[in-house]
VMD Tcl script that draws the C-alpha trace (Angstrom):
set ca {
  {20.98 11.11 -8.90}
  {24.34 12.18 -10.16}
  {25.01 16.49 -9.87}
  {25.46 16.84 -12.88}
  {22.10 15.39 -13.11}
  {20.31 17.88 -10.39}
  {21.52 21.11 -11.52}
  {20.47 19.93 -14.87}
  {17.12 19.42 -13.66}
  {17.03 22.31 -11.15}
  {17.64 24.74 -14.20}
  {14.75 23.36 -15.82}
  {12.38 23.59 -13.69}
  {13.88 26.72 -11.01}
  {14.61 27.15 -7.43}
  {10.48 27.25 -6.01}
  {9.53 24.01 -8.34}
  {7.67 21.39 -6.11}
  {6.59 18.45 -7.44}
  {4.00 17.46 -5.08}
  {2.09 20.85 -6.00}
  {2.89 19.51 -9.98}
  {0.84 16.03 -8.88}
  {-1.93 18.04 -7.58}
  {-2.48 20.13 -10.87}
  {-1.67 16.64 -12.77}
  {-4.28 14.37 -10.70}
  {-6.96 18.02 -11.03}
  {-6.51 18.13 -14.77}
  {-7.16 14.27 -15.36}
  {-10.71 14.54 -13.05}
  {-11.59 17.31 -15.71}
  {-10.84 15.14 -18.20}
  {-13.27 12.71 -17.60}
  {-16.87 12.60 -18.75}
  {-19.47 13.99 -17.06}
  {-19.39 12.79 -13.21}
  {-22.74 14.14 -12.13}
  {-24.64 11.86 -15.10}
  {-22.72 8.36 -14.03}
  {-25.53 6.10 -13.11}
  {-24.13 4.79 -9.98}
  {-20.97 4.20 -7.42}
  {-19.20 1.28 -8.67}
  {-18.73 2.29 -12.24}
  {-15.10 2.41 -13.94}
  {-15.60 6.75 -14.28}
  {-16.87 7.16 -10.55}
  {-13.84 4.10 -8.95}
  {-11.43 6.31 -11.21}
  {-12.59 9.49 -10.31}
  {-12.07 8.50 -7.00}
  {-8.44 7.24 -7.31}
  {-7.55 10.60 -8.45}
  {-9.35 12.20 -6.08}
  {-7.94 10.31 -3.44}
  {-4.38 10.96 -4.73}
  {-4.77 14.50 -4.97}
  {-5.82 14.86 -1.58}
  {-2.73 12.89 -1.02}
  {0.05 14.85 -2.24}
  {-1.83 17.86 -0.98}
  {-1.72 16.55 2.62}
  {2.10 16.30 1.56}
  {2.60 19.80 0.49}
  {0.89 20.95 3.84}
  {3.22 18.65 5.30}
  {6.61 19.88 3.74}
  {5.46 23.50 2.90}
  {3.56 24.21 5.43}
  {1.57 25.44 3.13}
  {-2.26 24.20 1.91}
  {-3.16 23.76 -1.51}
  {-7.16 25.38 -0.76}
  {-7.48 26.63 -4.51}
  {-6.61 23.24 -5.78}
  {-8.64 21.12 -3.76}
  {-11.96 23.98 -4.10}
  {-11.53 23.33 -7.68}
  {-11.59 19.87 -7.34}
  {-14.47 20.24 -5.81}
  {-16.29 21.90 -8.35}
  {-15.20 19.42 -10.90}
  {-16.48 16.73 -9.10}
  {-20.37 17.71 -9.60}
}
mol new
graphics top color blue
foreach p $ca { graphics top sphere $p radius 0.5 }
foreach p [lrange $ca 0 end-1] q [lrange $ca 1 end] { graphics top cylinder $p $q radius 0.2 }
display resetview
């Protein structure tokens, strides 16, 4: 990435942007978005396997932020919880 290119970006977005916390709130807002996860009939159906891909990437790039920030991302991943029954 060129400078010209960074500061660009960095004035976008500001000095305390992260974008592993961003992925969190991203992979969080697309569980929400699907239907209703407590009336799926079963594990193995296409809402549940995706539910858990975003579930597992969330917990992902919050392992990362605890990792970089040293800094855990406990709202985010309670509220994920709630979402998911």
């Amino acid at each position: 990435m060129t400078k010209d290119m960074h500061n660009l970006l960095e004035s976008r977005t500001g000095q305390d942007f992260d974008a592993r916390v961003s992925l969190c709130k991203l992979s969080l807002a697309q569980v929400k978005a699907l239907p209703n996860l407590s009336g799926s009939p079963g594990i193995g159906t296409p809402i549940l396997t995706q539910a858990e891909h975003l579930m597992c990437e969330m917990i992902t790039y919050a392992r990362e932020v605890e990792m970089h920030n040293c800094s855990s991302e406990f709202t985010l991943l309670n509220e994920l919880d709630r979402s998911l029954f």
